[in-house]
C-alpha positions as CSV (number, residue, x, y, z in Angstrom):
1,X,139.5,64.6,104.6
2,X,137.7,62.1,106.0
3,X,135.0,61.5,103.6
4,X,136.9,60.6,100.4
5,X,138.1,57.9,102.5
6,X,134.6,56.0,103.2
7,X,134.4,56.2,99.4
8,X,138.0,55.3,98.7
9,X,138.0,52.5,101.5
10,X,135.0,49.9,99.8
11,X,136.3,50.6,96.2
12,X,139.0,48.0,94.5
13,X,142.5,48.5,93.6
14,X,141.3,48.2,89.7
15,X,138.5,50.6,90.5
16,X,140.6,53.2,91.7
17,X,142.6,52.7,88.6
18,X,140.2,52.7,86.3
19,X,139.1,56.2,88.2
20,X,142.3,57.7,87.9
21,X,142.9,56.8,84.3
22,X,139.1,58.2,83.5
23,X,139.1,61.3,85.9
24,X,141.0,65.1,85.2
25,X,142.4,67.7,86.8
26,X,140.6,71.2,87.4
27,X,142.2,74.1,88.5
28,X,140.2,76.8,89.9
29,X,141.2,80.8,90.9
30,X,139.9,82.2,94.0
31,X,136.0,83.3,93.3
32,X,135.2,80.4,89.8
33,X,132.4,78.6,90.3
34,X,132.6,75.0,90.0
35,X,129.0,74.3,90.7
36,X,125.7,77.0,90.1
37,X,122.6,75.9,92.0
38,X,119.8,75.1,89.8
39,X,122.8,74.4,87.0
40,X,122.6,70.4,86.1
41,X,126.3,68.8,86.5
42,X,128.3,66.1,84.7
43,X,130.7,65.6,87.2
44,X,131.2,64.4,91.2
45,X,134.7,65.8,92.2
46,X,137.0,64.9,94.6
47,X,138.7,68.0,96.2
48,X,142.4,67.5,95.9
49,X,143.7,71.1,97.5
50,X,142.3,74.4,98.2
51,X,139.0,75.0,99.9
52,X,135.7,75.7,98.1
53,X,132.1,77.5,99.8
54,X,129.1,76.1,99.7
55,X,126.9,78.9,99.3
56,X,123.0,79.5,98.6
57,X,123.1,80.2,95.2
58,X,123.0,84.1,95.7
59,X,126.7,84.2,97.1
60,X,124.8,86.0,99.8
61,X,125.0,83.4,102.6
62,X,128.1,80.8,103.4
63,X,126.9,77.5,104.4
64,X,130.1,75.9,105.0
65,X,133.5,75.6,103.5
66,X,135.3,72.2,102.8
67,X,139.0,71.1,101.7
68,X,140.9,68.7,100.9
69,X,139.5,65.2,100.7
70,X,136.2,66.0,100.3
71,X,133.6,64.6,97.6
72,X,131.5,67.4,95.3
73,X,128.2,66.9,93.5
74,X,127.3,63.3,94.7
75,X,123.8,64.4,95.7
76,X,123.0,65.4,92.1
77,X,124.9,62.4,91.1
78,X,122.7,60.3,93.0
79,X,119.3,61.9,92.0
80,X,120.1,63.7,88.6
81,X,118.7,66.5,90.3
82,X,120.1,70.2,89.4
83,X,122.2,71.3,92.7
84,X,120.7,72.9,95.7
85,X,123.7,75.0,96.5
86,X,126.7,76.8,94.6
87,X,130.0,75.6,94.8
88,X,132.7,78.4,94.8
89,X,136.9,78.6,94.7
90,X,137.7,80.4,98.3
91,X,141.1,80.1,97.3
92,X,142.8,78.3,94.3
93,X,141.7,74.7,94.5
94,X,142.2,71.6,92.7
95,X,139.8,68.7,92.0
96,X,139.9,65.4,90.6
97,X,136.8,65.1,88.0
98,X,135.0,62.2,86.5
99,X,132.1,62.0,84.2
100,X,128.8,61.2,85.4
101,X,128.5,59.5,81.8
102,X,131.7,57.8,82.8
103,X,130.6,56.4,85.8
104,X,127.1,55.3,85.0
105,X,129.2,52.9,82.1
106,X,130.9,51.7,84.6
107,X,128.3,51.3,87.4
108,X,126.0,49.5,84.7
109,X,128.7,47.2,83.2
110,X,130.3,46.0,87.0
111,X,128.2,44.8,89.7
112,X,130.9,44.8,92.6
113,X,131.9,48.5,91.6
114,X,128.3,49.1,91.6
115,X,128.1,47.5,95.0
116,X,130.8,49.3,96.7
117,X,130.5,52.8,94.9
118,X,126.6,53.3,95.8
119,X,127.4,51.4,100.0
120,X,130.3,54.1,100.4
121,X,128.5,56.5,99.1
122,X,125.7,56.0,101.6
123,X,128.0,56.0,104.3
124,X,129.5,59.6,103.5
125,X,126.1,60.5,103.5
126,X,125.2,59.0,106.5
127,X,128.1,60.6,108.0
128,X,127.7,63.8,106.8
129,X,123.7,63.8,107.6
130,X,124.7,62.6,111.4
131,X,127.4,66.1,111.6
132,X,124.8,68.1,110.3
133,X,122.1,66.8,113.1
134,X,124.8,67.4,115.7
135,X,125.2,71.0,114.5
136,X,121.8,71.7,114.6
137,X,121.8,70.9,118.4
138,X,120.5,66.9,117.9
139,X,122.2,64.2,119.3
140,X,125.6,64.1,120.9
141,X,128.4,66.7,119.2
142,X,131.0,63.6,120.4
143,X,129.7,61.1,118.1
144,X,130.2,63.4,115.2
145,X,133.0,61.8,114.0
146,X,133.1,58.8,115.2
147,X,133.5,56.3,112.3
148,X,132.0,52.6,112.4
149,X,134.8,49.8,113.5
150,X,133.7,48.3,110.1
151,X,134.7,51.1,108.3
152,X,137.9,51.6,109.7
153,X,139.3,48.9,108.0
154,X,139.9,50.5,105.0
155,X,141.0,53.6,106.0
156,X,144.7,53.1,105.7
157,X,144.7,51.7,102.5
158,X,142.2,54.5,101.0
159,X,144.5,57.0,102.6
160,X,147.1,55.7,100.2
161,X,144.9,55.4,97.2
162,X,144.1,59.5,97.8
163,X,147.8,59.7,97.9
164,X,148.0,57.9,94.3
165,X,145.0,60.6,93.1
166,X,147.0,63.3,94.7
167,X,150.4,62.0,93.2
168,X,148.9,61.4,89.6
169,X,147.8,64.8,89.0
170,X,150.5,66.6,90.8
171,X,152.4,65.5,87.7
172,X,149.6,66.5,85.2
């Protein structure tokens, strides 16, 4: 669950409101797709429950599988580049959605949003590209998950703002 929180952590009070009151609710059943490869998105989810597979496209070979907490479709976000992987329900899951058209309004209209959403952003990545060397057999498995004393200050109070996401569309 870790990663929602780098993005959760560097982002205001109002900007997670503003997020909450912009963003849906998707349910998924075991086996729906929420993301083709090659298929352009609209959307970077938040995974609030269940766990999804990342898969190559073919449903032939796993890559991974992630839960609750973590962030979907922020590389094509970033690039508004077609996915290089499926996304698929490996049990019933539910995300938090918001627009990419959404988003770009607000990144364009609000510089500190803008600030915050693309530096957490880079962070998760960072984070996620540093696991993925370890896995591979580079650098030190140990250091994985270690997360940056200047990062760590925010990880409290984004643990609470998931808990507002996760509260606010438990009543949807």
């Amino acid at each position: 669950m870790k990663r929602v929180l780098f993005l959760l952590g560097h982002l205001s009070d109002l900007d997670i409101e503003w997020m909450i009151n912009n963003g849906s609710k998707e349910d998924l059943e075991t086996g729906d797709r929420l993301i083709q490869k090659g298929e352009t998105i609209e959307n970077l989810y938040i995974i609030l429950s269940g766990q999804l597979a990342i898969s190559d496209g073919k449903g032939k070979k796993q890559i991974a599988h992630i839960g609750a907490g973590e962030i979907v479709g922020e590389m094509s976000f970033l690039e508004a580049r077609p996915p290089s992987v499926s996304v698929i329900a490996s049990e019933p899951v539910t995300v938090f959605s918001i627009s990419r058209e959404l988003m770009n309004s607000r990144l364009a209209n609000n510089l500190e949003f803008k600030a915050n959403f693309y530096y957490a952003i880079s962070l998760f990545l960072s984070n996620r590209l540093r696991k993925t060397t370890s896995q591979l057999g580079y650098g030190s498995p140990d250091e994985a998950d270690v997360i940056d004393e200047s990062v760590l200050d925010g990880i409290s109070q984004a643990g609470a703002r998931f808990g507002q996401i996760l509260q606010k569309f438990s009543e949807v």
